[in-house]
C-alpha positions as CSV (number, residue, x, y, z in Angstrom):
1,X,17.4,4.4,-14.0
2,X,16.0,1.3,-14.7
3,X,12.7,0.0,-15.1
4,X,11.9,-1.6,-11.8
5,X,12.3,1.9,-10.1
6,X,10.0,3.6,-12.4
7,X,7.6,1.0,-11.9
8,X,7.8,1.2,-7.8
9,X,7.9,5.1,-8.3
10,X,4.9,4.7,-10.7
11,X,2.8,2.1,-7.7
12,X,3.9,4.3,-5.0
13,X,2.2,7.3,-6.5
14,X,-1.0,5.5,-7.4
15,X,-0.7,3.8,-3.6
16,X,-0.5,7.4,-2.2
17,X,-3.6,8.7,-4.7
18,X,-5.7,5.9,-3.6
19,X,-5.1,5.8,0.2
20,X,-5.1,9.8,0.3
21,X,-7.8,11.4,-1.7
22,X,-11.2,9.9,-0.5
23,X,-13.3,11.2,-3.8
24,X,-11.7,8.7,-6.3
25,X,-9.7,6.2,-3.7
26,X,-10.4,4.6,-0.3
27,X,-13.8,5.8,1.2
28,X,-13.3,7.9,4.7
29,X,-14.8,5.4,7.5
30,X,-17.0,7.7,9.9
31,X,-18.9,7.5,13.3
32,X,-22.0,7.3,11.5
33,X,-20.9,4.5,9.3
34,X,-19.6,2.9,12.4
35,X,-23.0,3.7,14.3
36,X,-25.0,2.3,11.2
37,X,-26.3,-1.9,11.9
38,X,-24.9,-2.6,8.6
39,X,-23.0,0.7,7.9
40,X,-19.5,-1.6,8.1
41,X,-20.8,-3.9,5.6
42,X,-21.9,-1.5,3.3
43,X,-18.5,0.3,3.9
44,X,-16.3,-2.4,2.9
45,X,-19.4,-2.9,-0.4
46,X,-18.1,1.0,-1.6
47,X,-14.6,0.2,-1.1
48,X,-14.7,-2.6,-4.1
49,X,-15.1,-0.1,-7.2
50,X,-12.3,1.4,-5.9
51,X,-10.0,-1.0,-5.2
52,X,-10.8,-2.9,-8.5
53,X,-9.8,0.6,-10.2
54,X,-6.9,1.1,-8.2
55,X,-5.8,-2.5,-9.5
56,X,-6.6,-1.7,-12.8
57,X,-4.8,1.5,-12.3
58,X,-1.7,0.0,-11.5
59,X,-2.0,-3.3,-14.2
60,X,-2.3,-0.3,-17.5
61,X,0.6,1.4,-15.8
62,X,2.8,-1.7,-15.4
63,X,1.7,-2.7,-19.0
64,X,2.6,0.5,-20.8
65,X,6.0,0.9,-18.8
66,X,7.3,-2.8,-19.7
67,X,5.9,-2.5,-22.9
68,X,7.6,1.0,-23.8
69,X,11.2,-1.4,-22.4
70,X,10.3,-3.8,-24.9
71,X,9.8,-1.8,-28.0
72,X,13.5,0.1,-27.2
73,X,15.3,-2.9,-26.1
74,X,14.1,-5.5,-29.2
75,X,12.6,-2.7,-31.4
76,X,10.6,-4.4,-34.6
77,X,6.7,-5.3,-34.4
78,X,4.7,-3.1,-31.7
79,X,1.8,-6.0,-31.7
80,X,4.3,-8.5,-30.4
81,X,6.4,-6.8,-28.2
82,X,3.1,-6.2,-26.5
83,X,1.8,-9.3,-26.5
84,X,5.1,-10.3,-24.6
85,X,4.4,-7.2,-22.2
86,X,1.2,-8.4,-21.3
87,X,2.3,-11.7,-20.6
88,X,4.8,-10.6,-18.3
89,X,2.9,-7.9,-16.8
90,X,-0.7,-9.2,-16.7
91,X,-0.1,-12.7,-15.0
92,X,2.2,-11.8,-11.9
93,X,0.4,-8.6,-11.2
94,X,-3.3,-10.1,-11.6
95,X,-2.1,-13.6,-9.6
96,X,-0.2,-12.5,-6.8
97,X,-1.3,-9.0,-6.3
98,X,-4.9,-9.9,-6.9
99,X,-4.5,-12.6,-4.1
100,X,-2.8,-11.0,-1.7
101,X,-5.5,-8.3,-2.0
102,X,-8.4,-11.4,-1.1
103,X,-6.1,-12.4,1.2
104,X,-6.0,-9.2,3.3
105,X,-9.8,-8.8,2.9
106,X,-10.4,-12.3,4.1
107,X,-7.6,-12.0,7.3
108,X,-7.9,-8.2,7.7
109,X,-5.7,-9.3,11.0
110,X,-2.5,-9.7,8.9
111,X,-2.1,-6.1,8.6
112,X,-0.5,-5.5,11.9
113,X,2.4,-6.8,10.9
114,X,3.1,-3.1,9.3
115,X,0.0,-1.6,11.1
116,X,1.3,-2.3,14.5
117,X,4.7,-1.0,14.1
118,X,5.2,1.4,10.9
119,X,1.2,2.5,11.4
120,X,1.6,3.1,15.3
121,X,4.8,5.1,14.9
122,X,3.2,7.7,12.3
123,X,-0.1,7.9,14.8
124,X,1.7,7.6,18.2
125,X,2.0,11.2,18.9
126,X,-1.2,12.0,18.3
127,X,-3.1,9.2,19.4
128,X,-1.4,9.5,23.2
129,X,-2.4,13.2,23.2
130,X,-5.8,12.6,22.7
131,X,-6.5,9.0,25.4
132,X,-4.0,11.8,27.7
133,X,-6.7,13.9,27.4
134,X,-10.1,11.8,28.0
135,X,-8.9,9.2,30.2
136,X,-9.0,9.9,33.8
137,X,-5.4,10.1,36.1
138,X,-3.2,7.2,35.2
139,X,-3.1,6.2,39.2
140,X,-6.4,3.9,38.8
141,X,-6.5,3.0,42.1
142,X,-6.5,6.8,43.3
143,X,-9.4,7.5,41.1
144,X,-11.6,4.8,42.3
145,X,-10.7,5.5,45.9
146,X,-11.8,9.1,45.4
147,X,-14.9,8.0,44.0
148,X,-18.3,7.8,46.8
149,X,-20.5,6.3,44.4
150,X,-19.9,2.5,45.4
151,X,-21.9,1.6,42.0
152,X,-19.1,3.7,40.0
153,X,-16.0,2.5,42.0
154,X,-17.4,-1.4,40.8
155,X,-17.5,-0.3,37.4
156,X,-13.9,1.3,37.2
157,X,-12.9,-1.5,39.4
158,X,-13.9,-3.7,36.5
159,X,-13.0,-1.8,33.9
160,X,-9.4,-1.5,35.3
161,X,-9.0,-5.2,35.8
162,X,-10.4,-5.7,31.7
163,X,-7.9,-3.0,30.3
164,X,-5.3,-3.9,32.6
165,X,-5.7,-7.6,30.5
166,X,-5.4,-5.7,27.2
167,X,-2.7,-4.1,28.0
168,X,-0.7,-2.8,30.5
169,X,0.2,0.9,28.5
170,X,-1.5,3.4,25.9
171,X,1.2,1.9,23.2
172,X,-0.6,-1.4,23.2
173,X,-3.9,-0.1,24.0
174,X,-3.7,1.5,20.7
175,X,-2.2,-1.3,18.8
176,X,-6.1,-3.2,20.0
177,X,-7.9,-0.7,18.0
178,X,-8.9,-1.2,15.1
179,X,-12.0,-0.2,12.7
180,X,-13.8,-2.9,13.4
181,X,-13.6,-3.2,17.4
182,X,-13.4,1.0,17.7
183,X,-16.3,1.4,19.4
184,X,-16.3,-1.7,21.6
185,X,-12.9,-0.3,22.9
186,X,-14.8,3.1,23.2
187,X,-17.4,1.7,25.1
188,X,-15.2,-0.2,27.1
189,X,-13.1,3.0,27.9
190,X,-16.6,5.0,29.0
191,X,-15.8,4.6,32.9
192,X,-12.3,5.8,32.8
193,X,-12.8,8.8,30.9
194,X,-13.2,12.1,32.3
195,X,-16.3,14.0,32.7
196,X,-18.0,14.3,29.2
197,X,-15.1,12.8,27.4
198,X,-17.2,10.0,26.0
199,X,-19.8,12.3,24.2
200,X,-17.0,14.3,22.6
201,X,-17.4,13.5,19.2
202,X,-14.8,15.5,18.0
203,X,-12.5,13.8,19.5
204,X,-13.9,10.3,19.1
205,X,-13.7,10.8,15.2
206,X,-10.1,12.2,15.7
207,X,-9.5,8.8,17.5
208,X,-10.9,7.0,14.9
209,X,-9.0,8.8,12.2
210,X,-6.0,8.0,13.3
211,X,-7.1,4.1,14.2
212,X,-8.1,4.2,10.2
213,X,-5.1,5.6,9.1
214,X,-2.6,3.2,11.6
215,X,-4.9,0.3,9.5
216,X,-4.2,2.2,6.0
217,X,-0.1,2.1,6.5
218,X,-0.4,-1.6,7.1
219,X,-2.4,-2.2,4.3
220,X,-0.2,0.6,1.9
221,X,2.8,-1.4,3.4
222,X,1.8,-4.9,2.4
223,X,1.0,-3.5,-1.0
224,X,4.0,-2.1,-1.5
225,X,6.5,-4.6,-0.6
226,X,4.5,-7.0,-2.9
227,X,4.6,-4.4,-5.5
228,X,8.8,-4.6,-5.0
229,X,8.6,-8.3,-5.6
230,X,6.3,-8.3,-8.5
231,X,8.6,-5.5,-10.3
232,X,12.0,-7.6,-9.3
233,X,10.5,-10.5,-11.4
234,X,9.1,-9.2,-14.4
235,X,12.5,-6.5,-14.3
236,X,14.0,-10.3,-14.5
237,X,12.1,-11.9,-16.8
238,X,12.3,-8.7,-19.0
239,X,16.2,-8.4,-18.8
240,X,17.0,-12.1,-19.8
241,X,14.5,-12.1,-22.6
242,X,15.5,-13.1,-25.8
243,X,14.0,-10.4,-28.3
244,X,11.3,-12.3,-30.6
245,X,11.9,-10.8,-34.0
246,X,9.7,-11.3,-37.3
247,X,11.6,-11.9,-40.9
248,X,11.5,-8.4,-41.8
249,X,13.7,-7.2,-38.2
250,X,16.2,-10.3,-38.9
251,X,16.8,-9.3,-42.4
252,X,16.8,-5.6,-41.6
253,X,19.5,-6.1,-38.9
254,X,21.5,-8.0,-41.8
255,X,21.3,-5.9,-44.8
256,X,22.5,-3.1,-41.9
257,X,25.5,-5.3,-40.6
258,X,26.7,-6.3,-44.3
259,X,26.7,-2.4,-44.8
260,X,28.3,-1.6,-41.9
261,X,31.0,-4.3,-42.9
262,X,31.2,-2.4,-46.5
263,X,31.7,0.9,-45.1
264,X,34.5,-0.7,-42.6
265,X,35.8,-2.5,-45.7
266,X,36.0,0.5,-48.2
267,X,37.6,2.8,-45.3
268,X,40.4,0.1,-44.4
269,X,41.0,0.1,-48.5
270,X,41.3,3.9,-48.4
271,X,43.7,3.4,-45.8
272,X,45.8,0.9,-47.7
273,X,45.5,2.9,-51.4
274,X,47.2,6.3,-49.1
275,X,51.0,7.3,-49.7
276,X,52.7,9.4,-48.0
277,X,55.2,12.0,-49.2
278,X,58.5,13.3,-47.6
């Protein structure tokens, strides 16, 4: 196996650690957090340590794998075969991971290019159990017909006509949610849902789980098909390398090819010197 799919293997474990186990990686987002004035804000603060030691994570990784290549494919000095390492490791990891990490912070958006498709086919399922379960019957106009309360039929009347806007089916309904605009959509969902649907907090937070987690697979996605770039080019640069080698290595590697050419010599002369007998 080569050493761009140790490397991926390598990312994708550390991807899976970070995105998976709340303690050490990506803080859980809550309702409290959500229900906090500046709980969002300081949410995305926590996330920073983390991320900056997940990215540290992964550069030491990268470092040691190329460098371990390095030291079996050119052998001699240690110091400069890792000084080449970091070179090729450091820079492309640091530049264009690091940016496409701002990048994603900065345009959180640019995540549903994976969120929206790879994310909502992992959550689907789940997510269309639970809007089955607090939203009202799916004939609107049969629910606000059947409803006396004039004051209630105008609010499902205009509630209709905004989700109807938003989308026409649960599939892009959930594809709008996000962590950011969760409860907005929430609140905007209130006079559709059934009777004391929208102070069930269990399943709001179940909701909202699965809105995090859609937003995680786009993020784990972007990562990791930048990650398969990044290891493509310094696999490249690595492979077509010339070995740097000190005077010590190039007169090693002599002295050992004028033996080898000895040993060839002294057996071909063996060879020559043998008689054989009838």
């Amino acid at each position: 196996m080569d050493i761009s799919f140790w490397s991926i293997i390598i990312f994708i474990i550390l991807t899976i650690v970070y995105f998976a186990i709340p303690a050490i990686g990506k803080p859980q987002l809550t309702l409290d957090i959500l229900n906090d004035p500046t709980g969002l804000t300081t949410y995305y603060s926590s996330i920073m340590p983390r991320l900056a030691l997940y990215l540290l994570a992964i550069v030491v990784s990268q470092f040691f794998l190329n460098s371990s290549y390095l030291m079996t494919k050119c052998g001699g000095s240690i110091g400069k075969n890792m000084g080449a390492a970091a070179l090729f490791t450091f820079i492309p990891w640091i530049l264009i991971f690091g940016i496409l990490v701002v990048t994603l912070m900065m345009f959180p958006g640019f995540k549903g290019a994976f969120s929206d498709v790879v994310g909502y086919f992992a959550i689907s399922g789940s997510a269309n159990n639970i809007l089955s379960t607090i939203l009202i019957d799916t004939d609107i106009n049969k629910a606000i017909e059947s409803t006396s309360d004039p004051i209630r039929q105008q609010e499902l009347k205009s509630t209709a006509e905004a989700i109807m806007k938003i989308c026409g089916n649960k599939s892009i309904l959930i594809n709008q949610m996000n962590p950011e605009n969760f409860l907005q959509v929430w609140d905007l969902l209130k006079p559709l849902m059934v009777e004391n649907a929208y102070q069930d907090i269990m399943k709001k937070q179940s909701l909202l789980d699965l809105v995090v987690l859609k937003d995680n697979i786009g993020e784990a996605m972007w990562y990791t098909y930048t990650a398969i770039l990044i290891s493509s080019i310094v696999y490249y640069n690595l492979a077509t390398r010339g070995c740097i080698k000190d005077v010590n290595q190039i007169k090693q590697e002599h002295d050992d090819y004028i033996k080898q050419q000895e040993e060839a010599q002294a057996k071909q002369d063996l060879n020559n010197q043998t008689t054989y007998t009838n």
